[in-house]
N, C-alpha and C positions, 0 to 999 in steps of 0.2 A: 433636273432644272435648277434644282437650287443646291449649291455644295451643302456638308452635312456637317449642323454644329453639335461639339462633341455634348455628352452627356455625362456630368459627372456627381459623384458624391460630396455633398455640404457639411464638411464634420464642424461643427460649431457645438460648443460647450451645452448651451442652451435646448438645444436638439438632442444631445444624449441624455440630458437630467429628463428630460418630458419624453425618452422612449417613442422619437419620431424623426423619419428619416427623409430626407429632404434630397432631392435630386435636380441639378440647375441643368437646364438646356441655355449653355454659351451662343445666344446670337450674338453678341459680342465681336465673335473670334470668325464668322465667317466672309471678311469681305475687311480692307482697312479704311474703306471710306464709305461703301454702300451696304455699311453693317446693322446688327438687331433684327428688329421684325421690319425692317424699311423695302428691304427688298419683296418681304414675300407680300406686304401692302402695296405693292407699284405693279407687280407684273402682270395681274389682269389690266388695270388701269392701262399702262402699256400696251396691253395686246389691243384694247378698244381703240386706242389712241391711231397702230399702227392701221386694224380693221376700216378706219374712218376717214384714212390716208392726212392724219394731221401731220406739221412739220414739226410738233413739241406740244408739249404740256404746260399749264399755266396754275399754280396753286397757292396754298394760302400757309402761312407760318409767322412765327416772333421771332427776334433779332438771335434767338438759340436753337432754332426750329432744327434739331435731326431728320425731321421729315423734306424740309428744305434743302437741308447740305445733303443728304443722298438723293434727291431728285436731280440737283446739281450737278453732284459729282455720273450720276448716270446718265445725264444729257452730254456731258464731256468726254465719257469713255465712250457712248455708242452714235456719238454725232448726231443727238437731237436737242431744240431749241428749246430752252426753258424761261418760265419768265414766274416772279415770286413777289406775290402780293403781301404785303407783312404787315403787322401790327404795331401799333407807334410810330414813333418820329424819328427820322435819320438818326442812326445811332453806329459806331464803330465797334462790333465786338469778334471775336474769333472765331464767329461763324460767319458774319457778315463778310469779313474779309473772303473767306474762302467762297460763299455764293459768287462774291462777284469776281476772285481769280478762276473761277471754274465757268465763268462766262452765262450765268444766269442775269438779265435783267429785273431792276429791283423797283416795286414803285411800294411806298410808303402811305397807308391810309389813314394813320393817324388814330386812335383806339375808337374812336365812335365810327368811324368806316368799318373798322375790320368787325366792331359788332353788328354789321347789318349785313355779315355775309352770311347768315340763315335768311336773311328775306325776301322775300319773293321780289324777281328782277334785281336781286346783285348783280347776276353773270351779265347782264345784257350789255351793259355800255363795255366790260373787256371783251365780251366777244365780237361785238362791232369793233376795237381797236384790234384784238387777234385772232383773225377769222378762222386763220387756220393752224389755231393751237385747240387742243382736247382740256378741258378742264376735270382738273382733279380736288374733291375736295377737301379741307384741310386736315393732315397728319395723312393723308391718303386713306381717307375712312369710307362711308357704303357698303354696300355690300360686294363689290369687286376686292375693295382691299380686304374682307372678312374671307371672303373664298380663300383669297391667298394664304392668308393664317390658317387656315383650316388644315392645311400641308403640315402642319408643325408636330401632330400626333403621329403621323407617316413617320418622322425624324427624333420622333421619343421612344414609338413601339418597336423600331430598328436597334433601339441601343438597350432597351431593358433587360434584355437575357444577360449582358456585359458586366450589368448590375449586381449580377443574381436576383431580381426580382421578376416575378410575374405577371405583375399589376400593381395597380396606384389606385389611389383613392381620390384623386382631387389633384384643380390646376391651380398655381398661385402666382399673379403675375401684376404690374403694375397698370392701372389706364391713364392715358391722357384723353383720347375721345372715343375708345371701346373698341375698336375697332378687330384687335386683336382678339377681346376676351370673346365677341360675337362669333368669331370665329371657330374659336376653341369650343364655344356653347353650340355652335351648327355641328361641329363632327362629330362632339359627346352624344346629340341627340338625348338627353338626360343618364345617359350614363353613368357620369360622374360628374360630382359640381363644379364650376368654375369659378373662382374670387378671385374679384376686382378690386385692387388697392388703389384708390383713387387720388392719383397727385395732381388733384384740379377741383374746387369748389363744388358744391351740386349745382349749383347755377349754368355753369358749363356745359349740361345738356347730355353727359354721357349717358342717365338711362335712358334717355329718348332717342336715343339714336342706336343701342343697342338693339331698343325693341322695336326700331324701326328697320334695321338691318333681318330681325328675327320673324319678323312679317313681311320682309320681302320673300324671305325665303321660304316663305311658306311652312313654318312652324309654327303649332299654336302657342307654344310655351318653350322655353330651355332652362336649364339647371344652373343659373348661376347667380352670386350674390355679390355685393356692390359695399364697399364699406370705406368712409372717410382716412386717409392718410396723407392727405394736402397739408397738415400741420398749420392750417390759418389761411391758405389761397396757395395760386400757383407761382413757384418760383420760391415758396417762402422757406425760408433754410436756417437751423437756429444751430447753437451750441452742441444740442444733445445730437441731433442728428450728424452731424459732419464728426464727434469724436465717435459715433455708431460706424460709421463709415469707416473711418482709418482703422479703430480696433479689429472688427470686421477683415474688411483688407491683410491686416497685421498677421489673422490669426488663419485666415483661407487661403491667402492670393488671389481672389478676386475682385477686379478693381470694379467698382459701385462709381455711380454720379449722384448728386442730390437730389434730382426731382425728379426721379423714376425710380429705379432702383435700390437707391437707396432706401428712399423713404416705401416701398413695396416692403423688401425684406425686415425693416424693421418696425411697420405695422405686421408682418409674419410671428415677431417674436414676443412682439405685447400680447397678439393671440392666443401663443404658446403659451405663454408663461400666464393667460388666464385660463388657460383650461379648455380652450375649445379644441382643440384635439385629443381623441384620445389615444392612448399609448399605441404607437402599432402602426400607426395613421403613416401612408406614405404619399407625399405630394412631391409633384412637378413646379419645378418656380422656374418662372422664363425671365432668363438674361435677355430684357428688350434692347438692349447696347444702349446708344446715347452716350458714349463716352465721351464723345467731342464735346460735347455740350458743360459736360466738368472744367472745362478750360476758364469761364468766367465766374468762377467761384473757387473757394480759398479751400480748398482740397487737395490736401498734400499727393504729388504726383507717384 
């Protein structure tokens, strides 16, 4: 169902001084516009959408949304109608552009509209204007987009032998609205733990929606932890972090963006380098892609 992104070894300095070895699954590299975890968040969504016989999906994102430009760009590849409810006020950026050469309709709610899409009766007056679109909700999160993530351990235990390893200890990955890590925490079934690098305020709602996602599914509990790396809210990007990025970059070749990934891997190595792992420790860090989204920030290409 979903092509297979590679799996590789992370040799970074920092990782060999602290005797812990670090293995990225590139969602990045599987798709050049419908790439990261976008796709495997969309295609239950999509299956419900098809099931319902809607003509498109209708969902919610900001003027950088990766969740938007790959809903876009897969309403353009497989000839379905999309329409992208966003946050703030008409604004031109390199994502917007492309929503709307990819033929998504865009309406703009202004920031205290798009804060009352948790409240009971947002969907109502769009689904009266789009009766027959499927609503998705925003970054493609619930428990449909967590299913889909849950594939991800399928596309890690395939490539561990390649490794030489036989097992891991732990997932590390970044959240914008959890979606993914709930995911990951449904297949571990406690397993093994899952951390959350949160590049979004607590205000944002990620643990409630995880443990909303983990009681649909009828779980009493899951294995995963939640820890601040928003560096001050979302979107916020300073000095330290963008020359983390490029050295980074410099010294792997893997290209990072600043409000995911970035800022994931390098709340990973404040970790490290305080001690919370011990020597030996082998984690999974997921490349959520968002590379597009680097485009309106000063990040050497």
């Amino acid at each position: 169902m979903f092509p297979q992104a590679p799996l590789n070894l992370l040799q970074l300095d920092w990782l060999t001084t602290a005797g812990i070895e670090v293995a990225i699954l590139r969602l990045d590299q599987i798709d050049p516009l419908i790439s990261g975890n976008k796709w495997f968040k969309l295609v239950e969504h999509l299956k419900a959408a098809d099931h319902a016989g809607a003509d498109g999906i209708i969902s919610l994102g900001g003027a950088h949304s990766n969740h938007l430009h790959a809903l876009a760009a897969a309403g353009k590849r497989l000839g379905f109608k999309t329409v992208g409810l966003l946050r703030g006020h008409p604004q031109e950026t390199p994502t917007v552009k492309d929503l709307q050469a990819f033929g998504m309709q865009l309406h703009w709610l202004g920031y205290g509209g798009y804060r009352a899409r948790h409240e009971p009766g947002f969907w109502l007056p769009w689904q009266a204007q789009y009766p027959t679109l499927h609503a998705v909700p925003e970054g493609g999160g619930g428990l449909p987009g967590a299913l889909g993530c849950a594939t991800l351990k399928v596309q890690v235990d395939a490539q561990l032998s390649d490794l030489g390893w036989s097992d891991y200890h732990g997932w590390w990955l970044a959240c914008g609205t959890g979606t993914t890590l709930a995911g990951l925490a449904l297949v571990e079934a406690g397993e093994r733990p899952v951390y959350g690098a949160l590049a979004v305020p607590d205000d944002h709602g990620v643990a409630p929606h995880v443990e909303a996602i983990v009681r649909e599914a009828g779980l009493a509990t899951a294995d995963y932890q939640l820890l601040d790396a928003s560096r001050g809210g979302f979107a916020k990007v300073d000095a330290q972090l963008l020359g983390f990025i490029e050295q980074t970059e410099q010294l792997s070749g893997v290209p990072l963006e600043p409000l995911y990934t970035g800022k994931a891997l390098l709340a990973l190595k404040q970790q490290v380098e305080a001690g919370r792992f011990a020597s030996g420790t082998r984690l999974i860090f997921v490349h959520t892609g968002g590379l597009q989204g680097r485009r309106g920030f000063a990040v050497t290409p």
